[in-house]
VOSETOR-421102 format. One line per 3 residues: their letters; for each residue x, y, z of C-alpha. Coordinates in pm, 1 decimal, padded with zeros to 6 digits. Layout:
BEGIN
a) X Y Z ~ ... $
This chain:
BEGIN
xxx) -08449.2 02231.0 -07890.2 ~ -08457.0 01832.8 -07880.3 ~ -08277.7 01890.5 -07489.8 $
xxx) -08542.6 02129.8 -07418.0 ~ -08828.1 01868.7 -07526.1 ~ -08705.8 01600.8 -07340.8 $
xxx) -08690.1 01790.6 -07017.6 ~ -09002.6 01949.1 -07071.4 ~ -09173.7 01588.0 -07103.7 $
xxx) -08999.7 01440.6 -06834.0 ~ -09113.8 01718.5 -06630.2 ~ -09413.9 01660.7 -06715.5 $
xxx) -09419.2 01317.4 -06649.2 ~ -09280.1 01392.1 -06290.9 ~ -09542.4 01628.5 -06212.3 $
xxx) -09876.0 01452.3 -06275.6 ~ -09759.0 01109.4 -06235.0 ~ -09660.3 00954.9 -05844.5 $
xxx) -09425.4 00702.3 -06084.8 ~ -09251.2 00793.0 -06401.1 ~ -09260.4 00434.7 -06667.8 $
xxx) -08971.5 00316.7 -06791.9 ~ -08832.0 00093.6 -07060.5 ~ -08573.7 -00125.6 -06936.9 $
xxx) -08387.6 -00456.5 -07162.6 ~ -08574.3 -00750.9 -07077.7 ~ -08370.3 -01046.5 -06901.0 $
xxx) -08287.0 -01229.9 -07211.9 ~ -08088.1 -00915.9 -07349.3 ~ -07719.3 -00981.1 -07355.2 $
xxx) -07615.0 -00690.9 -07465.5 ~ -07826.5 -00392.9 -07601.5 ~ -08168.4 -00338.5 -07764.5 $
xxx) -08159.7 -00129.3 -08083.0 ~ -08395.9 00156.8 -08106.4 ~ -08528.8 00264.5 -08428.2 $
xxx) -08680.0 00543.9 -08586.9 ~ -09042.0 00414.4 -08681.5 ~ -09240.1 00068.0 -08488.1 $
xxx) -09069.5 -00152.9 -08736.4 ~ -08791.3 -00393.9 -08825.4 ~ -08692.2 -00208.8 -09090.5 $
xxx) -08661.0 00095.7 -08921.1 ~ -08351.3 00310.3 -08941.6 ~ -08137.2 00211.8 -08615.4 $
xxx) -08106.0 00526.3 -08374.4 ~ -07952.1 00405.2 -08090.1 ~ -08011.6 00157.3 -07844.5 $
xxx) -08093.9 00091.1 -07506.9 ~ -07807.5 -00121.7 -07310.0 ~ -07807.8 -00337.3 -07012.8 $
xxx) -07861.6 -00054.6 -06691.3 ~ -07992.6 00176.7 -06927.6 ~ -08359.9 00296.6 -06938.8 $
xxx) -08581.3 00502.9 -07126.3 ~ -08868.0 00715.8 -07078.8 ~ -09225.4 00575.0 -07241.5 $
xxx) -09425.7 00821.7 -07421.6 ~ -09673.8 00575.1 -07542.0 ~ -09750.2 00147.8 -07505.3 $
xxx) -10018.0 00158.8 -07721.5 ~ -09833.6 00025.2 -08066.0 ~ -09834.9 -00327.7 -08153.3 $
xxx) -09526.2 -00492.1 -08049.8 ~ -09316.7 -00147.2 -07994.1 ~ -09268.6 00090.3 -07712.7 $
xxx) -09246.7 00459.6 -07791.4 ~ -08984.8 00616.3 -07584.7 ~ -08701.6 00880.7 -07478.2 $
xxx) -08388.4 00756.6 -07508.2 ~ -08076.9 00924.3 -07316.5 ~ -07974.3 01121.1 -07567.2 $
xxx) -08320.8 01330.9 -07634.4 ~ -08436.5 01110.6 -07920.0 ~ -08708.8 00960.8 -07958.8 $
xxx) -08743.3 00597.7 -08099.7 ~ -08921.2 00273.5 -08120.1 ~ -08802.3 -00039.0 -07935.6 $
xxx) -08964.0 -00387.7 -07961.1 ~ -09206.4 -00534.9 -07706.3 ~ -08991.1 -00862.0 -07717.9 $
xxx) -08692.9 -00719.8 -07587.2 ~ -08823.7 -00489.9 -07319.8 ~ -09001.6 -00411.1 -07023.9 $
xxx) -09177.0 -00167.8 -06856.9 ~ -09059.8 -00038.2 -06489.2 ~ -09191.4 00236.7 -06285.2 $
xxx) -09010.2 00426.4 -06064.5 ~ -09113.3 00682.2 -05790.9 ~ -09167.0 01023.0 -05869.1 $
xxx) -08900.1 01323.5 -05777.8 ~ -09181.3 01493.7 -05625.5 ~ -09295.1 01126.2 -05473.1 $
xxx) -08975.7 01061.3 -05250.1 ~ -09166.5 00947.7 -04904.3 ~ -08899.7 00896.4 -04606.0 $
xxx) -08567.6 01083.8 -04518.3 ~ -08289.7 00835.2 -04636.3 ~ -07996.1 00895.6 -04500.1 $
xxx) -07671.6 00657.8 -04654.8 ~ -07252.3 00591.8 -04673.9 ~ -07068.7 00470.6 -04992.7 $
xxx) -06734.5 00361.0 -04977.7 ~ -06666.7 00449.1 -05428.8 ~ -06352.9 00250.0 -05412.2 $
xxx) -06092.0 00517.3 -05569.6 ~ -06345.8 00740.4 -05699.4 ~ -06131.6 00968.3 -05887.7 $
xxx) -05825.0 00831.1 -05926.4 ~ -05795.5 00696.6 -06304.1 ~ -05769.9 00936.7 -06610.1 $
xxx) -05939.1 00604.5 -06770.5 ~ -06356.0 00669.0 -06619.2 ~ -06565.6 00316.4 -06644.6 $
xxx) -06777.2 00420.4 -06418.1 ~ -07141.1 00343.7 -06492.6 ~ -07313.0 00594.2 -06334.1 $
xxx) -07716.4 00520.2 -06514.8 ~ -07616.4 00206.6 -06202.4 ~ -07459.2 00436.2 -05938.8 $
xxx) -07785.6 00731.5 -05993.3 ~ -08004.3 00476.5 -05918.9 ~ -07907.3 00395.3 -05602.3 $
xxx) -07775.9 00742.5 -05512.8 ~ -08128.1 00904.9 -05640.4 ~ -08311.4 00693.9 -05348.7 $
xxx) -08081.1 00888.1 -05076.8 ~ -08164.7 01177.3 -04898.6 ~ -07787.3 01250.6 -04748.3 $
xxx) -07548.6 01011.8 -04911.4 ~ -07179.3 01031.5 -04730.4 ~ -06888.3 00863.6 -04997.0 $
xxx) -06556.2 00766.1 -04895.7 ~ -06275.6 00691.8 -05081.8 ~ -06261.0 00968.0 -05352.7 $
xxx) -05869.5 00984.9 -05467.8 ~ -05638.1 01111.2 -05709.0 ~ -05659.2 01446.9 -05978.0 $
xxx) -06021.3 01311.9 -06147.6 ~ -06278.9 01344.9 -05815.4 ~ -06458.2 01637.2 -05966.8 $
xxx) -06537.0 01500.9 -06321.1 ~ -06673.9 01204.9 -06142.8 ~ -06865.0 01398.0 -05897.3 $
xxx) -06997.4 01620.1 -06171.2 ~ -07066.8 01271.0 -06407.3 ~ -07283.7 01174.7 -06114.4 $
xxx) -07482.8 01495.0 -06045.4 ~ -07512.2 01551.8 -06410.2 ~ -07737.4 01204.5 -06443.8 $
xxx) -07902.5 01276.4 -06206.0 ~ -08027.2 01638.8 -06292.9 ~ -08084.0 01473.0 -06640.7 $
xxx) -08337.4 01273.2 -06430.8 ~ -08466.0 01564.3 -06300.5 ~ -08367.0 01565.4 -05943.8 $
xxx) -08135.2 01857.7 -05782.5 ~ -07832.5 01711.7 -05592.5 ~ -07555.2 01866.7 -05445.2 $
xxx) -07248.2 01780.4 -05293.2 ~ -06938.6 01912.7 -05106.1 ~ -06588.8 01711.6 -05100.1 $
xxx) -06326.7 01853.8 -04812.3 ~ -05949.3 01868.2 -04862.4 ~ -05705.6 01577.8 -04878.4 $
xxx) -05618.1 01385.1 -04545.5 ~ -05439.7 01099.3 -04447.3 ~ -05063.8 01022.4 -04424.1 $
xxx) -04773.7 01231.6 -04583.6 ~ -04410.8 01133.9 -04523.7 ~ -04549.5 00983.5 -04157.1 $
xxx) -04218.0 00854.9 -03966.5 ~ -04424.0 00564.9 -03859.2 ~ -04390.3 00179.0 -03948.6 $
xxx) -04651.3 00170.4 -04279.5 ~ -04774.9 00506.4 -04239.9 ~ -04645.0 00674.8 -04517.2 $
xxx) -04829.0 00836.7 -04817.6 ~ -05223.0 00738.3 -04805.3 ~ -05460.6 01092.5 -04875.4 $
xxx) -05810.5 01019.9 -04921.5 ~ -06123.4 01299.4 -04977.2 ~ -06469.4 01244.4 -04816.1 $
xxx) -06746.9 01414.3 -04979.4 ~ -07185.7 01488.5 -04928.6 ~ -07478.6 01408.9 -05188.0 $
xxx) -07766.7 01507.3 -05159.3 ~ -08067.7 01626.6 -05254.7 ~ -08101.3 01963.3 -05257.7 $
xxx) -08541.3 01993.9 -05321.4 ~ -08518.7 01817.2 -04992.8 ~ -08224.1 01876.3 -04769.5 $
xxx) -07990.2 02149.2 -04714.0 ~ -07690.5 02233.5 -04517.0 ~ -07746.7 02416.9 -04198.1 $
xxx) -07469.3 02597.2 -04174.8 ~ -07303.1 02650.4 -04585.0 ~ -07084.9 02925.7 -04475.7 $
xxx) -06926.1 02589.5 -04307.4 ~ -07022.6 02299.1 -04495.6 ~ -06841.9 02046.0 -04258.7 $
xxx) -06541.3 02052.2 -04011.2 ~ -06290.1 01806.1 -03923.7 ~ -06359.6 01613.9 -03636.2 $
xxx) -05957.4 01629.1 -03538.3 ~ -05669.2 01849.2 -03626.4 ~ -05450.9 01805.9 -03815.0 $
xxx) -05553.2 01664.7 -04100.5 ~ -05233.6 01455.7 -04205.0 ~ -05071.0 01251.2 -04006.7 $
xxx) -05323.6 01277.1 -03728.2 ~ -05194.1 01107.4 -03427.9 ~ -05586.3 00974.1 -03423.8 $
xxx) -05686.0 00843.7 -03767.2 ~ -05579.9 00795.0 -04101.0 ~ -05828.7 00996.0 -04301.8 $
xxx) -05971.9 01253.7 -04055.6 ~ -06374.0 01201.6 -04039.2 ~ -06549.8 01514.6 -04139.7 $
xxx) -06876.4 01644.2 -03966.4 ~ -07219.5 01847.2 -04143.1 ~ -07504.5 01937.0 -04015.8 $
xxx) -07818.5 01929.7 -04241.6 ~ -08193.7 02018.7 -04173.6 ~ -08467.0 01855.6 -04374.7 $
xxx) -08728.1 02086.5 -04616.5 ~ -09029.9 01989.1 -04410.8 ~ -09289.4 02174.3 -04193.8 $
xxx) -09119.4 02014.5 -03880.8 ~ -08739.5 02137.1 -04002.5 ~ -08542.2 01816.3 -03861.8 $
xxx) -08176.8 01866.0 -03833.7 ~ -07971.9 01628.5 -03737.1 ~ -07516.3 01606.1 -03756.5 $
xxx) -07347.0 01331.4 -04008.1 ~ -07017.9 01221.4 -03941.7 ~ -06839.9 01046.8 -04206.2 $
xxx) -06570.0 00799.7 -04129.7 ~ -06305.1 00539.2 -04292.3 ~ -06101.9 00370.0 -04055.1 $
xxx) -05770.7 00209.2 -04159.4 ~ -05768.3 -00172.9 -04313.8 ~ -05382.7 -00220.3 -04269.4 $
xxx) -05337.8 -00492.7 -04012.3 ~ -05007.8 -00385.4 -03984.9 ~ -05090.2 -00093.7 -03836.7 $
xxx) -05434.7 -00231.8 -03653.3 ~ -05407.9 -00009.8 -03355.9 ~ -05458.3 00295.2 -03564.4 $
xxx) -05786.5 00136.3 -03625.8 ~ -05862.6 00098.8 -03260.6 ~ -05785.2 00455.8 -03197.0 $
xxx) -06045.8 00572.8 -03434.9 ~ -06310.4 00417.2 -03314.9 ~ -06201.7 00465.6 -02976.3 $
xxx) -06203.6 00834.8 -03065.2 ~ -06536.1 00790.5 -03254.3 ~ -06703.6 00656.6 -02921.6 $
xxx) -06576.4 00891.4 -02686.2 ~ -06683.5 01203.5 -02934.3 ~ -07034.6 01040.9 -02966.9 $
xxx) -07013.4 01079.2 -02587.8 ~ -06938.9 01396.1 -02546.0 ~ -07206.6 01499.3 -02786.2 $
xxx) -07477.5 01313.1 -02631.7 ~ -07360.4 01369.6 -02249.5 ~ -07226.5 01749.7 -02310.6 $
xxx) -07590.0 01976.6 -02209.8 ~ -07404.4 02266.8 -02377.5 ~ -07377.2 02077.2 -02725.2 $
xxx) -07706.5 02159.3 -02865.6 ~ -07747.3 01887.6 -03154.3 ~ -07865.1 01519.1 -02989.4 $
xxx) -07951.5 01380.8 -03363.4 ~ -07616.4 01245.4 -03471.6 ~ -07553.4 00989.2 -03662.5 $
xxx) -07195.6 00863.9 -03754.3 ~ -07159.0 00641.3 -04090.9 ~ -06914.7 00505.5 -04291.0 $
xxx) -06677.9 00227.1 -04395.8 ~ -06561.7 00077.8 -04019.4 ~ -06379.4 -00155.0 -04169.0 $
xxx) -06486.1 -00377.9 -03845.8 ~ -06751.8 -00678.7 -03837.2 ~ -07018.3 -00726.8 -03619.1 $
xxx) -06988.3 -00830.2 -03291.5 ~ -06826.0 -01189.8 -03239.3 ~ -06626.6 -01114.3 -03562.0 $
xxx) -06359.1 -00982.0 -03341.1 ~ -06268.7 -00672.2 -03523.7 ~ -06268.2 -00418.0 -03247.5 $
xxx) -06618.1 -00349.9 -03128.1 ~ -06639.2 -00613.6 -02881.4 ~ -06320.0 -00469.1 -02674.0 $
xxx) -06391.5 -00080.9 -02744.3 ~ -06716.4 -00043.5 -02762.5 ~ -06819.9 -00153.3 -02466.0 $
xxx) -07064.9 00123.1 -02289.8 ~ -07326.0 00201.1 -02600.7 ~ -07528.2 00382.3 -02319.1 $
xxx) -07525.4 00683.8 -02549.1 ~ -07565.5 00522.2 -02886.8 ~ -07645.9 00258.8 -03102.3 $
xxx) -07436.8 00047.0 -03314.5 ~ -07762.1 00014.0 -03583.5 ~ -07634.0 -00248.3 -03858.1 $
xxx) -07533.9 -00509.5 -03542.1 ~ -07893.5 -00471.1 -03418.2 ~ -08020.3 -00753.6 -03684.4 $
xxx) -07778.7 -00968.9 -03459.7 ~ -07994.0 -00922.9 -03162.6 ~ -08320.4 -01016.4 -03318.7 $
xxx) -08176.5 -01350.0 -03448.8 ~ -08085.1 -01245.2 -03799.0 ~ -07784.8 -01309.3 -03949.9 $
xxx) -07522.8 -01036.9 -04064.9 ~ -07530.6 -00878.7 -04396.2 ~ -07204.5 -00821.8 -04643.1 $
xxx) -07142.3 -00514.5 -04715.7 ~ -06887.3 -00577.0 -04995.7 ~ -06954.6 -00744.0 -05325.6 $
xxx) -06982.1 -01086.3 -05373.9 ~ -06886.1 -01211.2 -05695.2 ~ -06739.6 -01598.5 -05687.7 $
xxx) -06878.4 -01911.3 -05803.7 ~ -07045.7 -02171.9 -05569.4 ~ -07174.5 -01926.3 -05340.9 $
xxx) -07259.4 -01989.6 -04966.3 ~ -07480.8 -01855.6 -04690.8 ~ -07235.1 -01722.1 -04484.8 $
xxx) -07022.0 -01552.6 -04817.0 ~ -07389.3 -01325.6 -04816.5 ~ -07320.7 -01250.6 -04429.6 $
xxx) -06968.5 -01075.0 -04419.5 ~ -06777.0 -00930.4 -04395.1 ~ -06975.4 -00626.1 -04267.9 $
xxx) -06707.5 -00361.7 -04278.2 ~ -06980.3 -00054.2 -04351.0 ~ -07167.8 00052.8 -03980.0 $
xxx) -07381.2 00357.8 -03819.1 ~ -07356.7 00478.8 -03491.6 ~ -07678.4 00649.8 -03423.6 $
xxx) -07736.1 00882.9 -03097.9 ~ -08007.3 00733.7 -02879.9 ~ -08171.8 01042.0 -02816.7 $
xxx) -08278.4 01016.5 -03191.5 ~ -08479.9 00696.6 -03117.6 ~ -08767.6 00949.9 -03058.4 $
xxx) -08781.2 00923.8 -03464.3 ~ -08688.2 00578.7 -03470.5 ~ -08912.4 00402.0 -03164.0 $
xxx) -08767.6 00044.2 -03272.7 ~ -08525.1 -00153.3 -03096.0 ~ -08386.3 -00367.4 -03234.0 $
xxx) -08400.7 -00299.5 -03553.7 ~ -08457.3 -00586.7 -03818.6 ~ -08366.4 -00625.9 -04160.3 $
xxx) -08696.7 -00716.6 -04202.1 ~ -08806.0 -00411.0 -04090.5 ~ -08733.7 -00210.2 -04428.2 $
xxx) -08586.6 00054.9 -04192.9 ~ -08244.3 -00031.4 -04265.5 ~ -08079.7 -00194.9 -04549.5 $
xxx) -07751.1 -00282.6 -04759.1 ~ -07744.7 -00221.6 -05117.8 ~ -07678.1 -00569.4 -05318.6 $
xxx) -07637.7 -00415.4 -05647.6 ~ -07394.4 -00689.6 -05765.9 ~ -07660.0 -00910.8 -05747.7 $
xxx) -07824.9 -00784.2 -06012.6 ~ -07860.3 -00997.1 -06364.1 ~ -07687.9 -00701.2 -06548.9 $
xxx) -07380.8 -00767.7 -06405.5 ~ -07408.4 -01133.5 -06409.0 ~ -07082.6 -01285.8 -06612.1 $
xxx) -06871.0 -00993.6 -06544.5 ~ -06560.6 -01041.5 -06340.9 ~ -06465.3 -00881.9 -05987.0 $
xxx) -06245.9 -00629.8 -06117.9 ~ -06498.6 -00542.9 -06386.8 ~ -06762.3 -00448.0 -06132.4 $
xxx) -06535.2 -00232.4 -05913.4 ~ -06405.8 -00051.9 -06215.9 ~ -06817.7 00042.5 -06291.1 $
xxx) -06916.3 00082.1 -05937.6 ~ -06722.5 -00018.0 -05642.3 ~ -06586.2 -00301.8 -05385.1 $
xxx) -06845.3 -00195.2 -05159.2 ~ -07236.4 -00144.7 -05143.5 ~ -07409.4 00161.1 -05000.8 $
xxx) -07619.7 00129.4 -04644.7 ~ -07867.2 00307.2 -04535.1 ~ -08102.8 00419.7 -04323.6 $
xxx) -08488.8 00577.8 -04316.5 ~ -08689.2 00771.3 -04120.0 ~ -09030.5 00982.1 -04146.1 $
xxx) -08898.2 01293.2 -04378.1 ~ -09162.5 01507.6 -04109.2 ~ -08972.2 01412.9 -03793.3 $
xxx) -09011.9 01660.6 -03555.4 ~ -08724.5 01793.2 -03451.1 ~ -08664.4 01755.3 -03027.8 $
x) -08341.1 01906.2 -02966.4 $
């Protein structure tokens, strides 16, 4: 009954509300903010609220206490003191089509979870399409399953696919033996779906291990949005190799990467123009020599979208996280392994060039930055999220679609 409650509230909330209030541990909170079961001190300790936690208000109207849904269906008091209020956007309210990559470092591969995953919904709950890399070892599913399962608490109907293992198996080649990783899809299902579920992605080379091409074979879905206008665009979801030892594998990926891109834009009997191509590149921008400069040379067909900040004068942004002490400007700039090739017949629904950071259209995910995880180490922060932030992407969820 108390499960039934909270959903029905929260539903309710969600419904008549464009943002949904929440109670969050103010900034002086070390730890965790006890809830109790009446507005006062000597209240009879419920629960309590931690650091990346929040709570739904039902009422601010008490002196010094917030009424509110905690995550386990009960309700309880908190103090005024030790909290603040938040809002966050609606299910119903989500405005563009966000499309994003997430390299989950190992997602999957410990029996021991420390994931935090009230951290990793709320960035995932903001994407439209979100593409992960990385996911390893006999656990995936639980963590998959962890993650949709805070999010449908939230109220918001994701989905995903994974595809089978791929990568190296007893390769004969110098430092090729024995890597398998899984890519997998988010997303959200109110506002997305596959176009074709009967097959939910394909590999973009055969075989799948030991490729003479890549490491972890990319995989490729095609999705159309819920709208009026029914955009559908193709994701491709890649991870290139980070072993300098074996560097040339990496230049055969992309290599492959840009000459499929080509075919799909130049081919007149491939039928889907809207591609975009996203993932952990393991590459930096240009004049970081890492491998775009000498391969990707003719972008007449596409556009490498996370260099494009370079072109209007603004810096690079790191796309892994950045925890050290005396901190520079250039540690915030790279490296910038994590890129998106986008078709250029999709600028139709994306008329800027180049795009800015300023621009709000694109963007890189600096959760680590965040004052909850302020005093924790490297390691600590990996083990809870990952070694890499998300990127993204947005565009008007009622794009017509022109191919």
């Amino acid at each position: 009954m108390k499960t039934i409650l909270y959903f029905l509230f929260v539903l309710f909330v969600l419904t008549f509300s464009a943002f949904s209030q929440k109670v969050v541990p103010g900034d002086r909170v070390q730890t965790r903010v006890n809830v109790r079961d009446m507005p006062s001190t000597s209240g009879m300790r419920i629960g309590s609220l931690e650091i990346g936690e929040s709570a739904v208000l039902i009422t601010d109207t008490i002196p010094y206490w917030y009424q509110a849904i905690i995550n386990t269906g009960d309700t309880g008091y908190v103090s005024k003191a030790w909290t603040s209020i938040v809002e966050e956007p609606a299910v119903s309210d989500k405005g563009d089509l966000v499309i994003g990559s997430w390299n989950i470092k190992w997602f999957g591969n410990s029996s021991n979870d420390r994931h935090n995953y009230l951290a990793m919904a709320d960035i995932v709950m903001d994407m439209d399409v979100l593409a992960i890399q990385e996911i390893k070892g006999g656990h995936f599913t639980d963590r998959l399953d962890s993650l949709q399962a805070e999010l449908d608490r939230r109220g918001y109907n994701y989905t995903y696919i994974f595809c089978e293992e791929t990568g190296y198996k007893d390769n004969p080649g110098v430092d090729k033996n024995n890597y398998v990783e899984r890519y997998a899809y988010f997303w959200d299902a109110d506002r997305v779906e596959l176009l074709n579920p009967d097959t939910p992605y394909y590999y973009i080379s055969e075989p799948i291990i030991n490729n003479p091409y890549f490491r972890a074979v990319p995989i490729v879905s095609d999705f159309k949005v819920k709208s009026e206008e029914g955009f559908d665009f193709r994701i491709v979801t890649i991870h290139t190799v980070y072993n300098d030892k074996i560097e040339e594998v990496r230049a055969a990926e992309i290599r492959f990467l840009h000459e499929w891109m080509n075919e799909q834009v130049f081919n007149l009997d491939i039928q889907e123009k809207d591609i975009f191509i996203i993932g952990d590149f393991n590459a930096n921008p240009k004049g970081q020599t890492a491998f775009f400069d000498s391969i990707i040379t003719d972008t007449t067909g596409y556009r490498v979208i996370f260099n494009e900040p370079l072109l209007a004068g603004e810096s690079s942004k790191r796309t892994t996280i950045l925890v050290k002490q005396n901190i520079t400007e250039k540690d915030h700039q790279l490296p910038a392994y994590d890129h998106l090739l986008l078709s250029k017949h999709t600028t139709y629904a994306i008329p800027i060039y180049p795009i800015t950071w300023a621009s709000g259209i694109i963007g890189v995910g600096e959760f680590d930055q965040e004052q909850k995880w302020e005093g924790m180490t490297r390691h600590e922060i990996i083990a809870a999220m990952s070694d890499h932030r998300p990127i993204w992407i947005k565009l008007d969820y009622n794009t017509e679609d022109r191919d």
